[in-house]
C-alpha positions as CSV (number, residue, x, y, z in Angstrom):
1,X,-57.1,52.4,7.8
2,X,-57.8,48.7,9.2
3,X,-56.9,47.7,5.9
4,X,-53.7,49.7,5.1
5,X,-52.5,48.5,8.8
6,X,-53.3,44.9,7.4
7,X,-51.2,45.1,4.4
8,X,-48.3,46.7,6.3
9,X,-47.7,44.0,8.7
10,X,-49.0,40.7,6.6
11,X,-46.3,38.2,5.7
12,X,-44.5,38.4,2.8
13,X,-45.5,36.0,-0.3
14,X,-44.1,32.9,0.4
15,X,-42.4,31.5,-3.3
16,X,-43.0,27.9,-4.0
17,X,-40.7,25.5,-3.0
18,X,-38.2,24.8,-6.1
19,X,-38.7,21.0,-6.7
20,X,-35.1,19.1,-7.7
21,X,-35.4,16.2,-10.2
22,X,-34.1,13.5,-8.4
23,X,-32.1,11.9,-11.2
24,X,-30.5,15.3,-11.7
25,X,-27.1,14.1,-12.9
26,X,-24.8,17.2,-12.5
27,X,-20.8,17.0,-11.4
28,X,-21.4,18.0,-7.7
29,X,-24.4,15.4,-7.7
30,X,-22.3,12.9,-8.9
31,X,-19.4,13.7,-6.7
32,X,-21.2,13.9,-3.7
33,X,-22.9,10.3,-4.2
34,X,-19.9,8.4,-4.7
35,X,-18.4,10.3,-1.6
36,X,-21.2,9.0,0.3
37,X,-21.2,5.6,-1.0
38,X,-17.3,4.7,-0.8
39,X,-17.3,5.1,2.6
40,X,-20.1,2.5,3.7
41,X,-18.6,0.1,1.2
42,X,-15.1,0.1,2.6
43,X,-17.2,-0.8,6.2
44,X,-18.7,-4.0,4.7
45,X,-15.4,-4.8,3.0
46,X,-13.7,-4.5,6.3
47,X,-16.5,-6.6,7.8
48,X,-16.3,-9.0,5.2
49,X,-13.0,-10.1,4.9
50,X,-12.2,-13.2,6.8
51,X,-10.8,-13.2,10.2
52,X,-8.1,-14.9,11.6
53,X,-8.9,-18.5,10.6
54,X,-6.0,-19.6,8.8
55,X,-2.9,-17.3,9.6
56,X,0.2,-17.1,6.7
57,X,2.9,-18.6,7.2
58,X,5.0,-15.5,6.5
59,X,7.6,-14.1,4.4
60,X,10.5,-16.2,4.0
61,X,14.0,-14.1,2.9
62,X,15.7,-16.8,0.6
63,X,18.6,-14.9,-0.6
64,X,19.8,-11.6,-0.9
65,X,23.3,-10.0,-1.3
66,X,24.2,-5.9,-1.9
67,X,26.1,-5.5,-5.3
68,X,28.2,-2.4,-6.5
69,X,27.8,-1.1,-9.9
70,X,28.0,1.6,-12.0
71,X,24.8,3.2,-11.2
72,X,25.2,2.4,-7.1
73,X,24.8,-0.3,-4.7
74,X,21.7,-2.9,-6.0
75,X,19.7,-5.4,-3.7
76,X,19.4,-8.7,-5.3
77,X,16.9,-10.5,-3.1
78,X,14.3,-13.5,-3.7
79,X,11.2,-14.1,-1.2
80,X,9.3,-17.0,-0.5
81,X,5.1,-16.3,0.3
82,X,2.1,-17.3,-0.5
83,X,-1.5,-15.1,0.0
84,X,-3.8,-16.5,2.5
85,X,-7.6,-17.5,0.4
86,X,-8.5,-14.6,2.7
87,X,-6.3,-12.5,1.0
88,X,-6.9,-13.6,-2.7
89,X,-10.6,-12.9,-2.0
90,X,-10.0,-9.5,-0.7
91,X,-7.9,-8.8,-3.9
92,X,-10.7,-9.8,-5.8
93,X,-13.3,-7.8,-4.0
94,X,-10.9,-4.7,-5.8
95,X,-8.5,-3.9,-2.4
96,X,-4.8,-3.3,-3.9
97,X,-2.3,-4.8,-1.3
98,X,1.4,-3.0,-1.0
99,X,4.6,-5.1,0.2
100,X,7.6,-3.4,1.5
101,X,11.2,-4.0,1.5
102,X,13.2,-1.8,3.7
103,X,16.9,-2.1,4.3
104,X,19.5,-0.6,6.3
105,X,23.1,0.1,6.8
106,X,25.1,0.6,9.8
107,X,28.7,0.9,10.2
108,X,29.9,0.3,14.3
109,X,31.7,3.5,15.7
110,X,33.5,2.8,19.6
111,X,33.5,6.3,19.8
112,X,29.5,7.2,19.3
113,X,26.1,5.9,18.2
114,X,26.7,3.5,15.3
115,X,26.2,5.4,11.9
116,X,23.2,4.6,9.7
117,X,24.5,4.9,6.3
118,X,21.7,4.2,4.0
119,X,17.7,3.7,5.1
120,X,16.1,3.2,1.9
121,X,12.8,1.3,0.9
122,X,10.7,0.1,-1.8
123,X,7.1,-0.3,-2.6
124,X,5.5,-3.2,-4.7
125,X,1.5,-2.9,-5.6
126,X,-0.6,-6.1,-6.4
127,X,-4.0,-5.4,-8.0
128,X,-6.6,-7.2,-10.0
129,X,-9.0,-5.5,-12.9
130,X,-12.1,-7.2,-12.6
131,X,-13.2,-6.3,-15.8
132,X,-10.2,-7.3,-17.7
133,X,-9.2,-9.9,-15.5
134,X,-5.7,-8.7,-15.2
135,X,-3.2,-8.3,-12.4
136,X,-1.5,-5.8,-12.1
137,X,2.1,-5.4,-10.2
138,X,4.1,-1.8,-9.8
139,X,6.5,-0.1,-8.2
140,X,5.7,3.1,-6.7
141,X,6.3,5.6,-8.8
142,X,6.8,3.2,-11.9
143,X,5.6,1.5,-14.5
144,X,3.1,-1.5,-14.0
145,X,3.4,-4.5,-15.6
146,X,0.2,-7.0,-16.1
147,X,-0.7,-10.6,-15.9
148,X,-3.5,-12.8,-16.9
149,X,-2.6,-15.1,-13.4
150,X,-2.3,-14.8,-9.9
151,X,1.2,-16.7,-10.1
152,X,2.7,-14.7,-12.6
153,X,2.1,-11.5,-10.7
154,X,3.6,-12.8,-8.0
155,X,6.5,-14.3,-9.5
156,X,7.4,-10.8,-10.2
157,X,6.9,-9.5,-6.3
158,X,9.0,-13.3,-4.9
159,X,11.8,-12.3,-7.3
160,X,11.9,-8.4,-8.1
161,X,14.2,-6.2,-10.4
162,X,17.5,-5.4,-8.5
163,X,17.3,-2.7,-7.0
164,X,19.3,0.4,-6.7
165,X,19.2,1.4,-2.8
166,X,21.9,4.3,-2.6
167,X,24.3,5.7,-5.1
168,X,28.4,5.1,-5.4
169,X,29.7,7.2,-2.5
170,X,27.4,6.5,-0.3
171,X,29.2,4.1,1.6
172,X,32.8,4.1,2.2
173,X,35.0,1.9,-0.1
174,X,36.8,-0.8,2.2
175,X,34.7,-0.2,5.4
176,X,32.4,-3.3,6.7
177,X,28.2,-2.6,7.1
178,X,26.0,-4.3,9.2
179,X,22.6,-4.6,6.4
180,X,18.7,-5.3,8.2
181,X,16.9,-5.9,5.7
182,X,13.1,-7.1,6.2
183,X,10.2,-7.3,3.6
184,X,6.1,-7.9,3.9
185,X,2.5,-7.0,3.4
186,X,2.3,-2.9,4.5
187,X,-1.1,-1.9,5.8
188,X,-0.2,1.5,6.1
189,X,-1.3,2.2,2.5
190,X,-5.0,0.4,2.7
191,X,-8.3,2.1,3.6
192,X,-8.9,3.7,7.2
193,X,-11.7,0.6,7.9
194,X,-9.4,-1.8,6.4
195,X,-6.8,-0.9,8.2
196,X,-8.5,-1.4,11.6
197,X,-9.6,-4.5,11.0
198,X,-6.3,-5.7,9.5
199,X,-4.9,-5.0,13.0
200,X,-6.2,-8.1,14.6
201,X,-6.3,-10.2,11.6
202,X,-2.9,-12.3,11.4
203,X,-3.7,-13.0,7.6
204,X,-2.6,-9.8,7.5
205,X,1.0,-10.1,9.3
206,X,2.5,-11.7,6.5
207,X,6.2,-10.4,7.0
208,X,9.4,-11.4,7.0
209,X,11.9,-11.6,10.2
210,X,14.6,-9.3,9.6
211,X,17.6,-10.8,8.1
212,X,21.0,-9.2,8.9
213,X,24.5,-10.0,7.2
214,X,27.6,-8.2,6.8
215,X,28.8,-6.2,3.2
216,X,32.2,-5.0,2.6
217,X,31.8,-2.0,0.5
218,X,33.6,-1.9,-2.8
């Protein structure tokens, strides 16, 4: 009896523990190391990029005039910048940077608010390819274009396509528009840690002040 009572109430076997190989090399292995190994990188990156020693001067609106055409109303506009060392080095380290050109038009009305007749913008991506050593510039949403320099790629983002911020009709023919139109480097696009560190770096506030003049539409 002793014994049956025994049996009834010992602990099941126990299986042996199933050993992993720890180079095991499977999609969700793979997956989940990069996940955990992005996210410590962008920290040192963020830690790593240079502070605020040597500020940019900014972004400097040279010329730009609205145009109608066939297709709609272009922005013809040329910038003057130049990237901080700080910044060149965080392109190198493999961080794309984004500049944004935003414009506006608003027509005066006595009787009400004034009347914002176009708000359009435009995104512009600078990377570099370590292993081909190319940079690479694109709009969002288009094709990229690459360049075997620094200056060249930039060329490209100082002095960009026209481009088409509304269609015909969207402005009325013979009435006068107030345009804002402002362009710089947008952190909104980079890396969570990047982006908190870029907030009290001024190498990162390079921007234009926003430049206003009148167009009579056509």
């Amino acid at each position: 009896m002793r014994k049956r009572f025994a049996c009834l109430f010992a602990a099941p076997p126990v299986a042996p523990p199933r050993i992993t190989h720890l180079l095991s090399t499977g999609p969700h292995v793979i997956q989940r190391f990069f996940r955990l190994l992005i996210g410590p990188l962008l920290l040192i990156l963020a830690c790593a990029l240079p502070q605020a020693a040597s500020a940019a001067d900014g972004v400097e609106i040279k010329r730009a005039y609205v145009e109608a055409t066939d297709e709609g109303y272009r922005l013809s506009a040329n910038y003057g910048f130049d990237l901080s060392h700080g910044l060149e080095d965080t392109l190198q380290y493999g961080v794309v940077l984004y500049f944004t050109t935003s414009i506006e038009f608003t027509r005066p009305r006595w009787y009400w608010f004034d009347e914002k007749a176009i708000v359009a913008r435009q995104t512009i991506s600078l990377s570099y390819n370590v292993l081909t050593r190319q940079y690479h510039v694109a709009v969002i949403g288009s094709v990229r274009q690459s360049f075997s320099s620094l200056d060249d790629a930039l060329f490209l983002i100082r002095r960009p396509n026209r481009w088409i911020v509304a269609p015909r009709g969207a402005l009325k023919v013979g009435e006068t528009y107030s345009v804002k139109l402002s362009m710089g480097l947008d952190p909104n696009y980079l890396p969570k840690p990047i982006q908190i560190n870029a907030l009290n770096n001024n190498e990162w506030r390079l921007a234009s002040d926003k430049k206003t003049f009148l167009y009579r539409a056509e």
